[in-house]
C-alpha positions in Angstrom: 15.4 25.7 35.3 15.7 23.5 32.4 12.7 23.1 29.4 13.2 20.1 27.7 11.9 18.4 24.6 8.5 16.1 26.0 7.2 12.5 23.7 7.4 13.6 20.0 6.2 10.9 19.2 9.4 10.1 17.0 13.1 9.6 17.5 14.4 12.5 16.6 13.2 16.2 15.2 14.6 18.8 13.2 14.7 22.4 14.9 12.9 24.0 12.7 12.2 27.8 14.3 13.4 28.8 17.7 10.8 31.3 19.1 12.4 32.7 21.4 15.9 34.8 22.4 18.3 35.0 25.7 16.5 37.6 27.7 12.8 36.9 26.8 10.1 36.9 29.8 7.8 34.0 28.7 4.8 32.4 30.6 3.9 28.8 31.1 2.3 27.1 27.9 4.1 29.9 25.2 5.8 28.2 22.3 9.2 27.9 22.1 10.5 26.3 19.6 9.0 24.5 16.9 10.1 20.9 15.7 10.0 19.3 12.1 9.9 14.9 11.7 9.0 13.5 8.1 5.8 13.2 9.5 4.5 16.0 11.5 5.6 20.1 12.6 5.2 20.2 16.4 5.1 23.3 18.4 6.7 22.6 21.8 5.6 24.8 24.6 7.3 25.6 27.8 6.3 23.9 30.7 7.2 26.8 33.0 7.5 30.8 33.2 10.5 32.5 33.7 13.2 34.5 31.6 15.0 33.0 28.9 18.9 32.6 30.4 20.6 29.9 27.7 19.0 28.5 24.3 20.8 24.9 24.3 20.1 24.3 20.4 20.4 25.9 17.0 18.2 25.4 13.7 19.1 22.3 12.2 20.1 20.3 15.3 18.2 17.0 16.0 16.6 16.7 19.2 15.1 13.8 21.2 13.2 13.2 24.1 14.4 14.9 27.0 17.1 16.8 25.6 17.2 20.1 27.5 15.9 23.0 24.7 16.4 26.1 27.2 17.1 27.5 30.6 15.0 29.8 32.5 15.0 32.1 35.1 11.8 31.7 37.2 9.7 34.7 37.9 10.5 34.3 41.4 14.0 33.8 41.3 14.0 37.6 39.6 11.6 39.0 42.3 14.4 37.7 44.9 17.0 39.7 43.4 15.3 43.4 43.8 14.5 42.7 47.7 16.2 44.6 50.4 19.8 43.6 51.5 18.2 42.4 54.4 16.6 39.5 52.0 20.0 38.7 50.9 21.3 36.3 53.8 17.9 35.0 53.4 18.4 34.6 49.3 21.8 33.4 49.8 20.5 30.8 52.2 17.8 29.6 49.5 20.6 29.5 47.2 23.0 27.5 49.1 20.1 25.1 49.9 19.3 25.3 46.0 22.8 24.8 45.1 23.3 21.4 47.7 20.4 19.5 46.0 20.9 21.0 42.6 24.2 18.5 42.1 22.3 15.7 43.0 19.5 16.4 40.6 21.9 17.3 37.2 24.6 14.4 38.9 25.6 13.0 35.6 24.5 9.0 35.8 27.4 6.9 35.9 28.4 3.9 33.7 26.5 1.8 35.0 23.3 3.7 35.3 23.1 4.9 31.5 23.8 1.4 30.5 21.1 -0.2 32.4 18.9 3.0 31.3 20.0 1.7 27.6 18.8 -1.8 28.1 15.9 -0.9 29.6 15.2 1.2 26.9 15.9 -1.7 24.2 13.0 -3.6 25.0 10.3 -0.5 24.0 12.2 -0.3 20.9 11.7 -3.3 20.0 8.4 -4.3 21.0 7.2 -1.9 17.6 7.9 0.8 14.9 6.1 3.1 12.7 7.3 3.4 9.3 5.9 5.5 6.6 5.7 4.2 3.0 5.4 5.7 0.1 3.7 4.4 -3.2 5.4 2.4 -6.2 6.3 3.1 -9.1 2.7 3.2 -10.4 3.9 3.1 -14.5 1.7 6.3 -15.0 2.3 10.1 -13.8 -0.7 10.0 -11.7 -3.4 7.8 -10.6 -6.7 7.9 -8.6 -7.8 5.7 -5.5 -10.4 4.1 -6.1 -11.2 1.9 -3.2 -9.2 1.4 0.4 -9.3 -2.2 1.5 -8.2 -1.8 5.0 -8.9 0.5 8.0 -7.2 1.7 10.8 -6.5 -0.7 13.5 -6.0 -3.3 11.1 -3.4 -5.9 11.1 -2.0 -6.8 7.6 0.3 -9.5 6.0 3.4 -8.3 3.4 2.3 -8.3 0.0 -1.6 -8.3 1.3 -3.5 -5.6 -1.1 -4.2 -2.8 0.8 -5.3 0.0 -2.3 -6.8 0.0 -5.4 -5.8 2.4 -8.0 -7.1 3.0 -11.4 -4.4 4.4 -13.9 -4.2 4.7 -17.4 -5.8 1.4 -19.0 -6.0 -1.0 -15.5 -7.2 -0.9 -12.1 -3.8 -1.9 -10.1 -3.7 -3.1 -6.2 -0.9 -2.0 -4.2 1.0 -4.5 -1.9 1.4 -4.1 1.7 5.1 -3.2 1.9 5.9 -4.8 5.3 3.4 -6.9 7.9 1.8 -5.1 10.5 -1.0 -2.9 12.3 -2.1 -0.4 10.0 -1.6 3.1 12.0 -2.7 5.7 9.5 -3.9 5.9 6.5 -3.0 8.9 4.5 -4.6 9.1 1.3 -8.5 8.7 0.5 -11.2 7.7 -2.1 -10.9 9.7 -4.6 -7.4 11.2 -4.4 -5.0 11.4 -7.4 -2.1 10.2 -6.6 2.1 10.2 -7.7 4.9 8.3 -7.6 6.6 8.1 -4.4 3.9 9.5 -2.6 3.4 8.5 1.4 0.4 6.7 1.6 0.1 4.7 5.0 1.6 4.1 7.6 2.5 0.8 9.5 3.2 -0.3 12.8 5.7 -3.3 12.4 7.6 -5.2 15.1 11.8 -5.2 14.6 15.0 -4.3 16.8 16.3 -2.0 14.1 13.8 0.5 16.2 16.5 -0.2 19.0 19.4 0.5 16.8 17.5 4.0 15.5 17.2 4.3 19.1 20.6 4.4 20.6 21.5 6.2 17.7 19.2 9.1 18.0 20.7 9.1 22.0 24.2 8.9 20.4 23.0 11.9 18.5 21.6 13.5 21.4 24.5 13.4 23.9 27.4 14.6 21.1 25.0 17.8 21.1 25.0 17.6 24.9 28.5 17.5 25.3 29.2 20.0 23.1 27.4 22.9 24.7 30.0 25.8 23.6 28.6 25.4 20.1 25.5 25.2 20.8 26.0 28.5 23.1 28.0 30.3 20.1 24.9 29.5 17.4 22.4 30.9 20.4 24.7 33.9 20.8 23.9 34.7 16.8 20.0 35.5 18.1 21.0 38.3 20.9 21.9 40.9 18.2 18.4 42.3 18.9 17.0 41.6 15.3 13.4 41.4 14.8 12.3 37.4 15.1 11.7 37.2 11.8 14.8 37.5 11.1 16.1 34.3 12.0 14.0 32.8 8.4 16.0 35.6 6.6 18.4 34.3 3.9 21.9 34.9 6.0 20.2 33.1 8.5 19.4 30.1 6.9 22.4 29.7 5.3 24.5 30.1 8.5 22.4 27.4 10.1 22.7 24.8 6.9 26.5 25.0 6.8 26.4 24.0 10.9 24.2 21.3 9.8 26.8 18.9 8.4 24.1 16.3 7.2 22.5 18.7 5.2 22.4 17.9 1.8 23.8 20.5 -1.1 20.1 20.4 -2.3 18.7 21.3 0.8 21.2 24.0 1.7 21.0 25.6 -1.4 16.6 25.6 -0.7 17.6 26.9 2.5 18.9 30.2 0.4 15.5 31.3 -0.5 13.4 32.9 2.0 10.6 30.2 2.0 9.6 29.1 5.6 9.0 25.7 5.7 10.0 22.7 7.0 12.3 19.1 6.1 9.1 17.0 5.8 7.2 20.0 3.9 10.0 20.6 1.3 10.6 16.7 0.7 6.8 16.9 -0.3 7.3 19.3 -2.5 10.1 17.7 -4.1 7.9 14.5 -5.0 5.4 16.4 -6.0 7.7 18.2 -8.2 6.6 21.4 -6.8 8.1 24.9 -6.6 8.4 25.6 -3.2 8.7 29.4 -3.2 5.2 29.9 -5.2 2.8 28.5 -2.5 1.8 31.0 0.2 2.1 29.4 3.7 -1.0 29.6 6.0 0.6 28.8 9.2 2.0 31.2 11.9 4.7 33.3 10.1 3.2 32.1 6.7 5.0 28.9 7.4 4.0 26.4 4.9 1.8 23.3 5.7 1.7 20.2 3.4 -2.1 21.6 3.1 -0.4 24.4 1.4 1.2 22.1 -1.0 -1.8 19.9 -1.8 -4.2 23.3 -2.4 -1.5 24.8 -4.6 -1.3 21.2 -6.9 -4.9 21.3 -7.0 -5.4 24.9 -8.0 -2.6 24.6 -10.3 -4.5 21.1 -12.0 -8.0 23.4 -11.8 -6.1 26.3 -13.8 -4.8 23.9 -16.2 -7.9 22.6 -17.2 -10.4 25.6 -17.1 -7.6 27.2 -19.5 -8.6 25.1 -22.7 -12.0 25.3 -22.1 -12.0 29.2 -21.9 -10.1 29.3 -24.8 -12.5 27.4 -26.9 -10.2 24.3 -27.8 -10.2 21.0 -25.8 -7.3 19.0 -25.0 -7.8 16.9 -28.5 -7.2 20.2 -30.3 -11.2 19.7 -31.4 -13.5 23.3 -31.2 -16.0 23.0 -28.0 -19.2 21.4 -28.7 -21.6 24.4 -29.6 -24.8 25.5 -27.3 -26.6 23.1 -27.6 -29.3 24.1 -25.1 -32.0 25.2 -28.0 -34.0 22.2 -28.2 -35.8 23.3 -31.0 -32.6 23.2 -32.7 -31.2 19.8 -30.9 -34.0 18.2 -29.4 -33.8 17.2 -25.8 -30.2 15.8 -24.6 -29.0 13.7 -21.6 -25.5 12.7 -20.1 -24.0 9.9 -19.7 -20.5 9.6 -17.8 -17.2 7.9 -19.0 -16.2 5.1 -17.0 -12.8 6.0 -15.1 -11.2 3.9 -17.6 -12.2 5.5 -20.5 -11.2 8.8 -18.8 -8.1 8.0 -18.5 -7.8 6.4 -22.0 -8.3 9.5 -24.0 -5.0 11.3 -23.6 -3.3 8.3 -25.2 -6.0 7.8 -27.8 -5.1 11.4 -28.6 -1.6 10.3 -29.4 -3.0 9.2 -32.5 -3.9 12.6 -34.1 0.0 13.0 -34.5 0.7 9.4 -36.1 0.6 9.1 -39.7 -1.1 5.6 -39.5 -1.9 3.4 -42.7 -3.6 0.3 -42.3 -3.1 -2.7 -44.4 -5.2 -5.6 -44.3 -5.1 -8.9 -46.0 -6.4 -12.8 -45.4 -4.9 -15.9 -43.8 -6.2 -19.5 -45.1 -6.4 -21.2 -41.4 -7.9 -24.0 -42.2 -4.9 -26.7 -41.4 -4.6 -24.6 -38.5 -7.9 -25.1 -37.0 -7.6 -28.8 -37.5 -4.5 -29.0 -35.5 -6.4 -27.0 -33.3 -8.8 -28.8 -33.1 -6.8 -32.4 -32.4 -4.4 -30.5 -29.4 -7.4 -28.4 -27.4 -9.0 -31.3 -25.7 -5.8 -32.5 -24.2 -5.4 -29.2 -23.3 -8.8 -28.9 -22.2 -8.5 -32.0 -19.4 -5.8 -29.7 -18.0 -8.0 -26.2 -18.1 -6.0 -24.9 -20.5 -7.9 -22.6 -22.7 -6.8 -23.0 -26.5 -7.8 -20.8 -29.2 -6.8 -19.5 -32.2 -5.5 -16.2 -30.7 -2.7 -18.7 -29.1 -1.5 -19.2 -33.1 -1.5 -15.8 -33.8 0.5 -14.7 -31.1 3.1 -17.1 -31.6 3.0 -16.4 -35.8 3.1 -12.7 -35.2 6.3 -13.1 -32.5 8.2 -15.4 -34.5 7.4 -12.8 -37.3 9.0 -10.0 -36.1 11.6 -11.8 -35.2 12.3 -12.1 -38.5 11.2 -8.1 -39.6 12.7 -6.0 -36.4 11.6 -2.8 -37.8 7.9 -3.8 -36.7 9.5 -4.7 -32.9 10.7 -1.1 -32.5 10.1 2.5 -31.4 11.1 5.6 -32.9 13.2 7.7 -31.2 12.3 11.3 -29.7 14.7 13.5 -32.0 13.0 11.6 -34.7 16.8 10.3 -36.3 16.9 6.8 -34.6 14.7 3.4 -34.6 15.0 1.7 -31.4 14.9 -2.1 -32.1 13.6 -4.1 -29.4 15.6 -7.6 -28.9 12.4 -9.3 -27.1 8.9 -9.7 -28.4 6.7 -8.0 -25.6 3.4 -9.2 -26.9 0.4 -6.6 -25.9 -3.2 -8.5 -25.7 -6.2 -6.4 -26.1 -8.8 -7.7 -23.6 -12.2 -6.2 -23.6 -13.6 -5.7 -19.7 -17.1 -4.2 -18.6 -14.8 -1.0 -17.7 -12.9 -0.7 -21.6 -10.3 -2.2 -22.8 -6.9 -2.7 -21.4 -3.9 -4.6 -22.8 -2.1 -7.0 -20.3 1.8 -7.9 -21.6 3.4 -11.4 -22.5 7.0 -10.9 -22.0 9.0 -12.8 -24.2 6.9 -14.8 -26.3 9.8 -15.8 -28.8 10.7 -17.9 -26.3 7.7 -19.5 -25.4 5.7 -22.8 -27.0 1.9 -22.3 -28.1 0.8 -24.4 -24.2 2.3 -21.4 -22.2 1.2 -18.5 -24.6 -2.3 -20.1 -24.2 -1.8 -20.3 -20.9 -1.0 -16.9 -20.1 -3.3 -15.5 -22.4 -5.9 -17.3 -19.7 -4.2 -15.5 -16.9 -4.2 -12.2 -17.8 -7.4 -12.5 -19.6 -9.3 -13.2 -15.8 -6.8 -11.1 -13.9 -7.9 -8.4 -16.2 -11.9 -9.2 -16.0 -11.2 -9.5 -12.2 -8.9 -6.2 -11.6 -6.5 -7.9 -10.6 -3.7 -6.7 -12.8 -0.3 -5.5 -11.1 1.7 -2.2 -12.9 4.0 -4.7 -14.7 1.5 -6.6 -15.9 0.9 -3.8 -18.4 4.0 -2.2 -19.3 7.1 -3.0 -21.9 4.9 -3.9 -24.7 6.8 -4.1 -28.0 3.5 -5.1 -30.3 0.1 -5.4 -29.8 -2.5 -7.9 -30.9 -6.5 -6.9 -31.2 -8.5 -9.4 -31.8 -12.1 -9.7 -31.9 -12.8 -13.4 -32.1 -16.2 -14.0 -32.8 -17.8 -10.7 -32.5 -18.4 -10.2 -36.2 -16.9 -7.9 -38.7 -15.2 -8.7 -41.7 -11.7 -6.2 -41.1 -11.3 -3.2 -38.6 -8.4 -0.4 -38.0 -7.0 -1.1 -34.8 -5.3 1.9 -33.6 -1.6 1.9 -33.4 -0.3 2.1 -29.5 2.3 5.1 -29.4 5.1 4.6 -29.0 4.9 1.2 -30.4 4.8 1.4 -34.5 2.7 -1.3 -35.6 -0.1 -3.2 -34.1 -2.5 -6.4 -35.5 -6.1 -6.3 -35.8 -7.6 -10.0 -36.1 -11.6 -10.2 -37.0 -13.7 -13.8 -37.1 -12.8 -16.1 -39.6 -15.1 -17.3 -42.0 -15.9 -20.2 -44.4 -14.9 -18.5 -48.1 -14.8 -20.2 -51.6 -10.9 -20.0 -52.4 -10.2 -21.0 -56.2 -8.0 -24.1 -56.1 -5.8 -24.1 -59.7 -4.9 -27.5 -59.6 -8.3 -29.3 -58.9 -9.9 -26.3 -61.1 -12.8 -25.9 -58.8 -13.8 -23.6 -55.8 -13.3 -25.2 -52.5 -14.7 -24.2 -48.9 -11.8 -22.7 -47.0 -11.5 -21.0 -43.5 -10.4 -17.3 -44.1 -8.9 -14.9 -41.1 -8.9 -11.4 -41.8 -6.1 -9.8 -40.6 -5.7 -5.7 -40.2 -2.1 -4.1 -39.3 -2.1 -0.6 -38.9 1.3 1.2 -38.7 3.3 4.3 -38.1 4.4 5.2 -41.4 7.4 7.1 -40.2 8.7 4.2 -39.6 6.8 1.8 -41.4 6.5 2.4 -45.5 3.7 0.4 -47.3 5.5 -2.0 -49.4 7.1 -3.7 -46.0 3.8 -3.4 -44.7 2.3 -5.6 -47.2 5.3 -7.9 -46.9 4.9 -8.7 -43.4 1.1 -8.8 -43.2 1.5 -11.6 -46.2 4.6 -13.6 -44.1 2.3 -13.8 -40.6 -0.8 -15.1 -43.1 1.9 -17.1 -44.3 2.6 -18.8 -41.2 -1.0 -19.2 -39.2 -1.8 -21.1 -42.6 1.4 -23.9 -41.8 1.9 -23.5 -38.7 5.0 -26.1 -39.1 6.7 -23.0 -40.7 7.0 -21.6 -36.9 9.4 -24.8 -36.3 11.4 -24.2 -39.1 
């Protein structure tokens, strides 16, 4: 009696753990072997009683569909044999009667039939296909979902945005890889997610499910039709060691060297005595997890991608309770003392961080290790904001936005340009400067959540229309959320301004590992002595604030290059030069 493999649900599956051994007595329903896809473990049971006579596959063999896993001996067939002799003619009648129809039922199909079995498969194939996708590169270690935009059921465009995620400085929406009905969704509100990460699942139309198809037949009649191996790598289980010992060490090994399309990775993962499966220890490789330190809370303590999720969460947990029970935050500040005496303190309330500013604080803390100087000085924009003036309702007409942040950007680019050092970063061993060749202009854009810093790429090749007109752009995708990942990385310099929010100078704080960043606060009408009329004359004065990384950065350049972009934002013609 054959036991074959029923709908997994999947082309193919890896054997995983074969439950049973030649000589077994099982009943109906017991498990039998258990399967392992990218996307589940499946425990397939036998659909009949009898005794185990042949196992027909090995661990590491991929099986499909009706792919015979065992043969049995039915109960009945065994209760035959002890009868009297007078049974026998009986028995032997049964069997010849057995033995007439059983060619007809295992009659290999000819030609003809498996090829029109083939192309009437080809149609189901291609009518749809699941695919699971994993997240983007998200520009951050981790991130957290903060709202799902589609359900279950749904049917979804390419590129439509199906997640929203808040990492470090911007909310970001992730694209639907590929068009289609939305099958599962496998992360939630709340989760912190990484890198590579399976997140959903799609149900997309294609024939390359017809191609997977036939190949994972191919697959499955070479292991058909090679039955002497597959008997030889059953024969290793009849040497009456416990069951357990088939996820011993010589085991595993044996079984990944049959497994020709086993990587050298995963054969040498194989060597420890960690039971898991393919789909469990890919999982753990993404999540940069050691496998043989989570305890496994399946059957045989097999390990569960529950198992890895619980371990990364206890693990975060542990991290974090540590500073706090050893009296020192993450900032390297004391803890706050008690402060629950109010006649000491008064009465207190809470009030939480936005996600934002949550996130923010591990790369403000950066700047406890940068020996940042700030140097501040004034630009006479006066010409400036008459040109200004003459060019922004032209550009108004077209809903181009024109201020005088679009002057300072291109001053500051074409500045460094000219002083590298500022364009740079300095390198980990602390022996190198790594000069940037494109100006990769950060711009500081305040939102109800905090403040983020959306990226102009290239601005030295850019005229003051498109700077202003990307500055628009990012300013409302930022305000709206609507920021992508590269949106907000590659910055080479950053610009903070605060237009007209009042202040006379500020220290803007220096954006590791950038070295320099340039703090611009309202201009104001100031008397400036003019030497040639001899009198004091109303000019419009900029304050301008660049903090850098004096490691790389010493004061005198500093002042230097401060003075040359006050230079240029007073004659803008300079810029042309």
């Amino acid at each position: 009696m054959d036991i074959k493999a029923p709908d997994l649900g999947v082309d193919s599956a890896e054997v995983s753990e074969i439950m049973v051994e030649i000589g077994d007595v099982i009943a109906k329903d017991d498990n039998i072997v258990l399967l392992e896809s990218d996307k589940a473990s499946v425990e397939v049971p036998s659909s009949a009683a009898g005794k185990v006579t042949k196992i027909n596959i090995a661990i590491g063999d991929q099986v499909s569909e009706g792919m015979v896993l065992i043969e049995l001996e039915s109960a009945e067939d065994g209760a035959e044999s002890d009868d009297s002799a007078a049974d026998d003619n009986q028995e032997a009648s049964d069997t010849e009667e057995a033995a007439a129809a059983k060619p007809e039922a295992k009659a290999e199909p000819t030609e003809t039939e498996s090829k029109s079995s083939e192309s009437s498969a080809k149609p189901a194939a291609n009518a749809s296909k699941s695919t699971t996708h994993a997240l983007p590169d998200l520009g951050v270690d981790e991130a957290q979902v903060s709202e799902i935009m589609v359900s279950v059921g749904d049917t979804v465009t390419a590129d439509q945005s199906i997640l929203l995620i808040e990492s470090d400085k911007a909310s970001v929406e992730v694209p639907a890889p590929e068009a289609g009905k939305i099958e599962k969704i496998l992360v939630q509100t709340g989760d912190m997610v990484a890198n590579g990460q399976d997140f959903i699942v799609i149900m997309s139309s294609g024939t390359d499910a017809a191609d997977e198809s036939e190949s994972a037949s191919d697959s499955s009649e070479s292991k058909e039709s090679a039955p002497a191996k597959s008997e030889e790598k059953a024969a290793a289980k009849t040497t009456g060691e416990p069951k357990q010992a088939e996820k011993s060490t010589t085991s595993n090994v044996a079984a990944s060297k049959k497994a020709d399309k086993l990587t050298e990775t995963q054969v040498n993962e194989k060597l420890v005595d960690v039971y898991a499966g393919p789909a469990v220890r890919k999982l753990a490789r993404q999540l940069g997890v050691d496998i043989t330190k989570v305890s496994g809370s399946a059957l045989n303590d097999r390990i569960l991608k529950e198992d890895l999720f619980a371990h990364v969460k206890e693990s975060l947990t542990t991290q974090k309770a540590a500073p706090a029970s050893s009296g020192v935050a993450s900032s390297g500040l004391p803890s706050l003392p008690d402060m629950s005496n109010t006649e000491i303190w008064g009465e207190t309330s809470t009030l939480d961080l936005s996600r934002l500013q949550k996130v923010s604080i591990p790369q403000l803390n950066y700047n406890t290790l940068l020996p940042q100087v700030t140097q501040f000085d004034l630009s006479d924009i006066t010409e400036t904001e008459k040109l200004r003036g003459e060019l922004k309702g032209g550009m108004k007409v077209e809903g181009i936005g024109f201020t005088i942040l679009a002057f300072v950007v291109k001053a500051t680019a074409y500045a460094l340009t000219q002083h590298p050092r500022f364009n740079s970063h300095l390198s980990d061993d602390n022996t190198q400067v790594i000069l940037r060749k494109s100006v990769n202009m950060g711009i500081a854009v305040a939102t109800d959540d905090g403040l983020i810093v959306p990226v102009i790429k290239n601005v030295q090749d850019k005229g003051l229309k498109q700077i202003a007109i990307e500055i628009g752009e990012l300013a409302v995708k930022a305000r709206d959320k609507k920021l992508s990942t590269k949106d907000l990385q590659g910055a080479s310099f950053t610009i903070s301004s605060q237009g007209n929010l009042g202040g006379t100078a500020f220290t803007p704080l220096v954006n590791w590992p950038q070295v320099g960043i340039l703090g611009v606060s309202e201009a104001s009408m100031q008397p400036r002595w003019d030497a040639k009329k001899q009198s004091f004359e109303p000019r419009l004065m900029l304050p301008l604030s660049l903090s850098y990384d004096h490691r790389v950065i010493n004061g005198a350049d500093a002042a230097v290059f401060t003075r040359y972009i006050a230079t240029l934002l007073a004659d803008p013609r300079r810029i042309l030069l």
